[in-house]
C-alpha positions as CSV (number, residue, x, y, z in Angstrom):
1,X,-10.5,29.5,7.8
2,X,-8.1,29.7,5.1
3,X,-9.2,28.0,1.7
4,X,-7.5,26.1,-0.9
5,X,-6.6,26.9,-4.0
6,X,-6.5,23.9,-7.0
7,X,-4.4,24.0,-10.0
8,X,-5.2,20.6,-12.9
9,X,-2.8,20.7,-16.2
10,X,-2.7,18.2,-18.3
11,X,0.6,19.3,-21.0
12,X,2.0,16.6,-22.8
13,X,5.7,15.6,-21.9
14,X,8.1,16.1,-24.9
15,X,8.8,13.1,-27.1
16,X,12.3,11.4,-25.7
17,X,13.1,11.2,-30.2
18,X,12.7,14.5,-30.6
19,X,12.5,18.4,-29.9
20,X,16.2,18.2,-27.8
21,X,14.8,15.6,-25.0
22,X,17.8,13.7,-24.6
23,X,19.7,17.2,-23.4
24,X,17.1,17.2,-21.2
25,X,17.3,14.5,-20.0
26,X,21.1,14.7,-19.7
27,X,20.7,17.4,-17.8
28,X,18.3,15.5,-14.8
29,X,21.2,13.0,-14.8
30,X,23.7,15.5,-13.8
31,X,22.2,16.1,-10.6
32,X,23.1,14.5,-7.6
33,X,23.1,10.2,-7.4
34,X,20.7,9.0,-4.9
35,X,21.9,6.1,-2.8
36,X,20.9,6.9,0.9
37,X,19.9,4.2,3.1
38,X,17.9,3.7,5.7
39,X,18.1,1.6,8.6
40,X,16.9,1.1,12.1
41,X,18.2,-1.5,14.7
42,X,15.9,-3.6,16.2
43,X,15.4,-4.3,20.2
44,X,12.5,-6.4,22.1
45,X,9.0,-4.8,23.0
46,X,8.8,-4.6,26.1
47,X,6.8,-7.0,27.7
48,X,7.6,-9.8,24.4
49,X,10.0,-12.3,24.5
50,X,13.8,-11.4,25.1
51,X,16.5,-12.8,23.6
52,X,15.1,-11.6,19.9
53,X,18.2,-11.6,17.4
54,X,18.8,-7.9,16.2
55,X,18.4,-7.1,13.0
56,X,18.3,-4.2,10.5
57,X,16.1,-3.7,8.0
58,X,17.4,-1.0,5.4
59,X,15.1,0.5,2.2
60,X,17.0,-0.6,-0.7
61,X,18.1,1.5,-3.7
62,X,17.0,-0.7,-6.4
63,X,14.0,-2.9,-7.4
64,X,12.6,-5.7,-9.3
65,X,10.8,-4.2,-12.3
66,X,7.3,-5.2,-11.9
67,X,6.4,-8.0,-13.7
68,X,3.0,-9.2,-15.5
69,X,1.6,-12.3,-13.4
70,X,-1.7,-13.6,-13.9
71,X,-2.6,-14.5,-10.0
72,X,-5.5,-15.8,-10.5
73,X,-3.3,-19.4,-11.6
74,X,-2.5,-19.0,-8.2
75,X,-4.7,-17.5,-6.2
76,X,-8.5,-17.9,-6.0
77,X,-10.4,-15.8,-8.2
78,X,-13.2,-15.0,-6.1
79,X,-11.4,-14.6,-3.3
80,X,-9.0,-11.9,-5.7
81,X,-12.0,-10.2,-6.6
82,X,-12.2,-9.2,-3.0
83,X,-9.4,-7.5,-3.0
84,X,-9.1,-5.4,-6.2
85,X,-11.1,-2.4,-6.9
86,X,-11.9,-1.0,-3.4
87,X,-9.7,1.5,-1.4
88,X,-7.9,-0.2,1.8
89,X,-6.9,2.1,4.6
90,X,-3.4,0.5,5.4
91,X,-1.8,0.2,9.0
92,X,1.6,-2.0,9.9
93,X,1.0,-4.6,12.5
94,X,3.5,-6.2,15.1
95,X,4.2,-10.1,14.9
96,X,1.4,-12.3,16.3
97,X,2.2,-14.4,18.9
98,X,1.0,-18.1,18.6
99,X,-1.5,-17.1,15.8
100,X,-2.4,-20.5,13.9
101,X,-4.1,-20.4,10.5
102,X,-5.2,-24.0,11.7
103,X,-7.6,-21.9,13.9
104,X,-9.5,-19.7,12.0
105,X,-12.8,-20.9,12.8
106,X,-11.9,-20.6,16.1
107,X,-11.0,-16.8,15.6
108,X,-14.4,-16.4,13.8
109,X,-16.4,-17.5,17.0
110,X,-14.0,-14.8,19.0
111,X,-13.9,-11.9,17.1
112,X,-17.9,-12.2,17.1
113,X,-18.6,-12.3,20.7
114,X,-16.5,-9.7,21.0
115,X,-18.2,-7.2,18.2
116,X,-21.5,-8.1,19.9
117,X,-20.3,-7.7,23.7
118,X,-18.7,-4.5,22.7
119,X,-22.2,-3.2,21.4
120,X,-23.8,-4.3,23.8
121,X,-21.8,-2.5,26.3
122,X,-22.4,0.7,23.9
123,X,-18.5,1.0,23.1
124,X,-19.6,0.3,19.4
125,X,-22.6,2.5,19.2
126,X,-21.2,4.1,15.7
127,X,-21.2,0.5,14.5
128,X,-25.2,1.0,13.6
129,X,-28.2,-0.5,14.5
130,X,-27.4,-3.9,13.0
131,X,-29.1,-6.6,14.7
132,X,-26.3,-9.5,14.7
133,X,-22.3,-9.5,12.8
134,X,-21.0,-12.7,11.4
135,X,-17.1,-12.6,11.0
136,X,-15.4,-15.1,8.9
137,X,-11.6,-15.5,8.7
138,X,-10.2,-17.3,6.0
139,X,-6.6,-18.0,4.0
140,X,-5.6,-16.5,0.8
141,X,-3.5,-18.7,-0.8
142,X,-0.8,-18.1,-3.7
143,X,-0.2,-14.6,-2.6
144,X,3.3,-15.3,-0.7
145,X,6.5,-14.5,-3.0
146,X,9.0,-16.4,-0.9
147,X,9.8,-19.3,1.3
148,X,9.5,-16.9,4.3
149,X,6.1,-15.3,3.9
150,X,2.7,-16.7,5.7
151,X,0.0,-17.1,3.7
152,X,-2.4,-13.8,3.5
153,X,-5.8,-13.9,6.1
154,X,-8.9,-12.2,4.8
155,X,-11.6,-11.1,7.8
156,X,-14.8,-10.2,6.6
157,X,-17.7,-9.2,8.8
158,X,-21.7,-9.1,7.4
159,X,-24.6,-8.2,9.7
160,X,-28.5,-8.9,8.6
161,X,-30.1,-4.8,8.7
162,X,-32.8,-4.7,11.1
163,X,-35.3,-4.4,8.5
164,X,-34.3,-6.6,6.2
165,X,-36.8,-8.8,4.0
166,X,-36.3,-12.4,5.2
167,X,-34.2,-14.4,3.4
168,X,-32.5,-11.5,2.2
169,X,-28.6,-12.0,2.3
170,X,-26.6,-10.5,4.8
171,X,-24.5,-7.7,4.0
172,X,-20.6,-7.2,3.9
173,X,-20.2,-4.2,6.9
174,X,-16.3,-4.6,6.8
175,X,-13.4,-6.2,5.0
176,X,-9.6,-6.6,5.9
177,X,-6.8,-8.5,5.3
178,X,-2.9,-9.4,6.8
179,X,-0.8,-10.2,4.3
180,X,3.2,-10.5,4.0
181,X,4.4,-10.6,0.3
182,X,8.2,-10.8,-0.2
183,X,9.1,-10.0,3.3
184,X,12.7,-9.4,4.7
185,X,13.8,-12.6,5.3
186,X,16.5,-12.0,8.0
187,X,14.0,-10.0,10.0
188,X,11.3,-12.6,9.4
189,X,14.1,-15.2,10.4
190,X,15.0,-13.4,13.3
191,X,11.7,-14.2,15.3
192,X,10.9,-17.1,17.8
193,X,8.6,-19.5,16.4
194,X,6.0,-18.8,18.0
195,X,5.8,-15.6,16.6
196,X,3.6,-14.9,13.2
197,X,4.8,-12.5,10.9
198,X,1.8,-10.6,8.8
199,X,3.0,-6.7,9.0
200,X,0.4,-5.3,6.3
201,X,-3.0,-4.8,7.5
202,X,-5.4,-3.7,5.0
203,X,-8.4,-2.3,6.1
204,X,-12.2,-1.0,4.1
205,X,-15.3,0.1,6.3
206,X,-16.4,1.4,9.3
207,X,-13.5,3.0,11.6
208,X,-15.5,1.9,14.5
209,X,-15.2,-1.6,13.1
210,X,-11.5,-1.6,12.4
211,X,-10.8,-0.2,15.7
212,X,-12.4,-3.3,17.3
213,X,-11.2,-5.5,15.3
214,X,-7.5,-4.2,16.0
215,X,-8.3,-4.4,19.4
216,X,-9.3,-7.7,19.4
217,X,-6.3,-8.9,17.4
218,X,-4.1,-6.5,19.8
219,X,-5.1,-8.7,22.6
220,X,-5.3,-11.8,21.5
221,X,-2.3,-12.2,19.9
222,X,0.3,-9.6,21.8
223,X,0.8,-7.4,19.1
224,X,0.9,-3.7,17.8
225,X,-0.5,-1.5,15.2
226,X,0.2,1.8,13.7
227,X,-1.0,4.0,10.7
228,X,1.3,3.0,7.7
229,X,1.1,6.3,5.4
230,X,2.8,6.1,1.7
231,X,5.5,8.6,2.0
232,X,6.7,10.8,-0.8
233,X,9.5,8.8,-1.9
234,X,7.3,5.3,-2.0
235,X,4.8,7.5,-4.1
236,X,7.3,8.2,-6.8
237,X,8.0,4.7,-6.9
238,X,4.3,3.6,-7.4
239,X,4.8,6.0,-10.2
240,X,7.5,4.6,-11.6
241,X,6.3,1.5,-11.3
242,X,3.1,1.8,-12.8
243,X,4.3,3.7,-15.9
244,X,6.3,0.9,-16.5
245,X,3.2,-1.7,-16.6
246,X,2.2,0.5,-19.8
247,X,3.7,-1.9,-22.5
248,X,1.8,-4.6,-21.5
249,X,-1.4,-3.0,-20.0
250,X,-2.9,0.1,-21.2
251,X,-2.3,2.7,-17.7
252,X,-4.5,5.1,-19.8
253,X,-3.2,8.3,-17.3
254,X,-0.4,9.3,-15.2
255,X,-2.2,11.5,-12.5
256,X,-0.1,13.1,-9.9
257,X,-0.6,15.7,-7.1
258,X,1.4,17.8,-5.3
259,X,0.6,19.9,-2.2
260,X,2.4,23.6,-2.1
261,X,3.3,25.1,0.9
262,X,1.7,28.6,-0.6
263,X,-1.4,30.8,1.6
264,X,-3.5,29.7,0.7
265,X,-2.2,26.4,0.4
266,X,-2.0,25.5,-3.5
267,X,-3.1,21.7,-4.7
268,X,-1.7,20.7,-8.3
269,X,-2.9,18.0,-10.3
270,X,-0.7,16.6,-13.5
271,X,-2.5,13.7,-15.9
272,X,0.1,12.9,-18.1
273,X,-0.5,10.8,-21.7
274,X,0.6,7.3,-21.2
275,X,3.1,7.5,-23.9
276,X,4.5,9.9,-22.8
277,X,5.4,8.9,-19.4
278,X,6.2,5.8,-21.1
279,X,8.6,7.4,-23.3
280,X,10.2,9.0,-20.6
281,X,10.6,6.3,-18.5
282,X,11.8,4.0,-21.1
283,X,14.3,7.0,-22.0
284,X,16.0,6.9,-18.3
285,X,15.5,3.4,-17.3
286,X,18.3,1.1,-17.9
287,X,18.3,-2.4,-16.6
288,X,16.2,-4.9,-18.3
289,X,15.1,-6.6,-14.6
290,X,15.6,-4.0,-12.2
291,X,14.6,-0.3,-11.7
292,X,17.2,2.1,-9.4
293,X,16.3,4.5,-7.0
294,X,18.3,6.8,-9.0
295,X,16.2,6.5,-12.2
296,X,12.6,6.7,-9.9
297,X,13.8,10.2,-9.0
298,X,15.7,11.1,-12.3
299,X,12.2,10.6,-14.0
300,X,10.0,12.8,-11.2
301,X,13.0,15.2,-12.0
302,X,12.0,15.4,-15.7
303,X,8.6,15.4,-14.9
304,X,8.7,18.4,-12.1
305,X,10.9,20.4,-14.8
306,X,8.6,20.0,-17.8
307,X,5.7,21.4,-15.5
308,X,8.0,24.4,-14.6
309,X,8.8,24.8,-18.2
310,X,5.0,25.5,-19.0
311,X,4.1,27.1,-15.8
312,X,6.8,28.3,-14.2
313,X,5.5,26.4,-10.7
314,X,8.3,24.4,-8.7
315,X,6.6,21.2,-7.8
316,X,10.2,20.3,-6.0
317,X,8.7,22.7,-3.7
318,X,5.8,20.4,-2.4
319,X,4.8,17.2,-1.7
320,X,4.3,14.5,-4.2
321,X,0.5,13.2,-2.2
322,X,-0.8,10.7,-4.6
323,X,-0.5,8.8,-7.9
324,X,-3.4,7.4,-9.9
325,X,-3.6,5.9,-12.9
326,X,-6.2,2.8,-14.3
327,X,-3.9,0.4,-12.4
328,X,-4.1,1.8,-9.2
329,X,-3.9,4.3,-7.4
330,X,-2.2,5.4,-4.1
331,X,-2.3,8.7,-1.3
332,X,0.1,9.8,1.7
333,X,-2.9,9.1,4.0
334,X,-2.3,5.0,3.6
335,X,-5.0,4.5,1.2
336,X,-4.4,2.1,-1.6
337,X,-6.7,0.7,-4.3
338,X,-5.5,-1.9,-6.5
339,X,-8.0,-2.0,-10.2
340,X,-5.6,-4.8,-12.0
341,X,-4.5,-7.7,-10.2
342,X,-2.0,-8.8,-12.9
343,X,0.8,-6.3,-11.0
344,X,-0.7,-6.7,-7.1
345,X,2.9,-9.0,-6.0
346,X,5.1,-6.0,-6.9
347,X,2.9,-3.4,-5.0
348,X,2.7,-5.5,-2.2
349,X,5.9,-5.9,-1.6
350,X,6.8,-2.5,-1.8
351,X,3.9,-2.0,1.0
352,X,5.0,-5.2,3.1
353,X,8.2,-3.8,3.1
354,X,7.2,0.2,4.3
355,X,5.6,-1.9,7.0
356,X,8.2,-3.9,7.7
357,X,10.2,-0.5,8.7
358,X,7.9,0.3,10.8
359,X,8.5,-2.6,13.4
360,X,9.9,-1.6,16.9
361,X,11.9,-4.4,17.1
């Protein structure tokens, strides 16, 4: 089996006020202006309700520039401690049909029976040899960003090990959320009433575990889920978006990583200084309350040809694959983790709407 090979460099990006920077620069702008736009029409599952108003949904080629929002005035704190500083496995997830948050409890009691009828039928062997699983569902308020989005659901599921000391508490097996932040509101207007929209599932634990629980909400509720990867182009906008967090909270690194279609294949990692990316960035980036498309890629331009100019290696040639820095961090795969909760609402929305392009109807 073929290996692979790893490249890590970690040069620091020419200052934007000096060393000829702004010719550069100038000379990334003269490329090409990006301003293609996606969009899908959008018919009836089969089996769902007819008579669904079709829509498009279409990636658009600008942004609000993140923006520094203390959520914990808004949302509970230790219920956003839950959700910051693990990785979540994401997936997009049809509308629910007649899913109440009035009936959470109810959903507990269900979505326990099931785990433990599924064990006990041996379809959840790889679950382990706990002895019992308590599920609780429960609402995350504050994180909605418009009239249109449903308040986010956290499930959490903790099972007693079979050796465990008595009184000891249980512990947490698996964690996952639905959440819609900012979501399309003439595709969320488009639905029947009865239908729930919650497109971003977020999931951490036990694949065995996640499947069930997607199955149980698959059957309940009429709906659909899917792997939602983080493609290349929504990677350069974490990027982007992140280095732009750096005036007001201290990113500490700019990691990115390419994949190179070379034999074997070649994996490079670039940690740029903070500075400097902010530099750049603030060098190419124009409006004070929005970020283009145009300026995302213009700065991955200067970035790709400032590694060439030290190592004469064409990351254009690969994949962008992830993006870390101390704000978060993000992979092709789906995997997210969030380590400051002051910027979650813009990264969300990105997500909710990547997942919102993935509905079939």
């Amino acid at each position: 089996m073929e290996g692979r090979r790893s490249l890590t460099r970690t040069p620091r990006i020419r200052n934007s006020a000096s060393n000829g920077a702004p010719n550069y620069i100038g000379k990334c702008r003269s490329a090409a202006r990006y301003r293609r736009s996606y969009g899908t029409g959008l018919t009836p599952l089969e089996g769902q309700t007819p008579g669904i108003k079709l829509t498009s949904i279409r990636i658009p080629t600008d942004r609000e520039l993140p923006k520094h929002r203390d959520l914990t005035e808004k949302v509970n704190p230790e219920q956003l401690s839950l959700l910051i500083k693990k990785e979540w496995r994401l997936s997009y997830v049809t509308p629910l049909y007649r899913f109440k948050h009035t009936h959470l409890k109810s959903y507990s009691r269900q979505l326990s029976a099931f785990i433990a009828a599924e064990k006990q039928k041996g379809t959840a062997v790889e679950v382990g040899p706990e002895t019992g699983f308590k599920v609780t569902f429960s609402t995350v308020l504050g994180l909605t960003e418009s009239d249109e989005d449903t308040e986010a659901v956290f499930i959490q599921i903790r099972s007693r090990p079979p050796f465990a000391q008595e009184g000891a508490p249980d512990v947490v097996v698996w964690s996952g959320w639905l959440a819609c932040v900012n979501g399309n509101a003439e595709y969320i207007g488009s639905l029947p009433v009865d239908f729930t929209c919650l497109p971003l599932f977020c999931a951490s634990g036990a694949e065995s575990l996640t499947s069930l629980v997607q199955s149980w909400l698959r059957n309940s509720f009429d709906c659909n889920f899917g792997q939602l990867g983080i493609s290349s182009s929504n990677l350069k906008w974490l990027a982007a978006m992140w280095t732009g967090c750096q005036p007001a909270v201290n990113i500490r690194y700019l990691k990115l990583s390419w994949t190179l279609p070379a034999r074997p294949p070649l994996d490079v990692s670039y940690t740029i200084h903070p500075r400097d990316a902010w530099d750049l960035w603030s060098s190419i980036h124009q409006e004070k309350d929005r970020m283009s498309a145009e300026e995302v890629n213009l700065f991955m331009r200067c970035i790709e040809s400032n590694f060439f100019r030290h190592f004469r290696v064409h990351l254009s040639a690969g994949e962008l694959v992830k993006v870390s820095t101390a704000v978060g961090s993000a992979h092709r795969d789906g995997k997210i983790k969030f380590l400051n909760c002051d910027y979650m609402s813009s990264i969300l929305a990105l997500l909710t709407e990547s997942a919102l392009f993935m509905m079939p109807i």
